[in-house]
N, C-alpha and C positions, 0 to 999 in steps of 0.2 A: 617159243614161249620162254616167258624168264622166270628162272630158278631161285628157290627158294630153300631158306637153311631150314632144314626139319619139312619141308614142302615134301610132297608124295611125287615117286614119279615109277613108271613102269621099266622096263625092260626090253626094248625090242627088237635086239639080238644077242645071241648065245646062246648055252644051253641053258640059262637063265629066263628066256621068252617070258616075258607076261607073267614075271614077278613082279610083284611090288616092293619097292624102297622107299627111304627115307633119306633124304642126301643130307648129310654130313659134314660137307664142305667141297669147295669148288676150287679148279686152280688150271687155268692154261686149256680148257678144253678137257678137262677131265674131273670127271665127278666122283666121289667116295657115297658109296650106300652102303645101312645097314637097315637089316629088318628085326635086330632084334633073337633072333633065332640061330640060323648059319650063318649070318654076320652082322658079330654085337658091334656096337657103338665106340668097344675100344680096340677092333678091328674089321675098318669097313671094307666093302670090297671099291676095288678101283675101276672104273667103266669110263671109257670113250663117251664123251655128250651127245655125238651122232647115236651110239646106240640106245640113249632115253628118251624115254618120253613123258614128258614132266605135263604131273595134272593141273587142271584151273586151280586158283586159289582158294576156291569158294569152297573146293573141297577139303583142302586144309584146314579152313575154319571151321569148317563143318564138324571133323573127327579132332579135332587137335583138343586137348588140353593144357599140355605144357608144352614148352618149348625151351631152348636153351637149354644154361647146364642142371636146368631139373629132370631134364630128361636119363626117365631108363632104361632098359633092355626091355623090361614089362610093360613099362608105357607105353612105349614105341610097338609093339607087337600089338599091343591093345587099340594103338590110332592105327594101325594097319589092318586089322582085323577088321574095327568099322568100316575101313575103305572100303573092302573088298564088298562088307555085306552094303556098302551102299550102289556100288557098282553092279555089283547083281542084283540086287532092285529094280536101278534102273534100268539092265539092261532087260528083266522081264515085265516090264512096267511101259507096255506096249502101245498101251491106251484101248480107244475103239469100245465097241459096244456089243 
């Protein structure tokens, strides 16, 4: 899946597992994320792109409000926030009767 600036993506290796980010920027295989919290946006962490996994986009538009250099520490925590509660949503949003 292709990568997006301020796009959400997970984690899925390290002691990091099934955190959510926000990437940064991209460069040779290697992605910078922050969430805002342990790592702000003026020191992202550096991760291997094998070890991400980068959400649809639809979820990006979903939570995002801003994007680019309006982007803060806060806002960013607050579109990652929404991820999260949308992904547990979904994920207990089972259907059925």
């Amino acid at each position: 899946m292709r990568c997006r600036l301020y796009g959400i993506a997970e984690s899925s290796a390290g002691h990091d597992k099934g955190r959510l980010y926000a990437v940064t920027d991209v460069s040779d295989g290697i992605v910078f994320l922050a969430d805002g919290r342990r790592r702000k946006l003026s020191a992202p962490k550096k991760k291997n792109a094998k070890h991400v996994i980068f959400l649809p986009d639809g979820e990006f538009r979903a939570v995002s409000g801003k994007t680019g250099d309006g982007m803060t520490d806060a806002a960013l925590r607050r579109m990652l926030a929404a991820a999260r509660e949308r992904r547990k949503y979904a994920d207990n949003d089972q259907g059925g009767t």
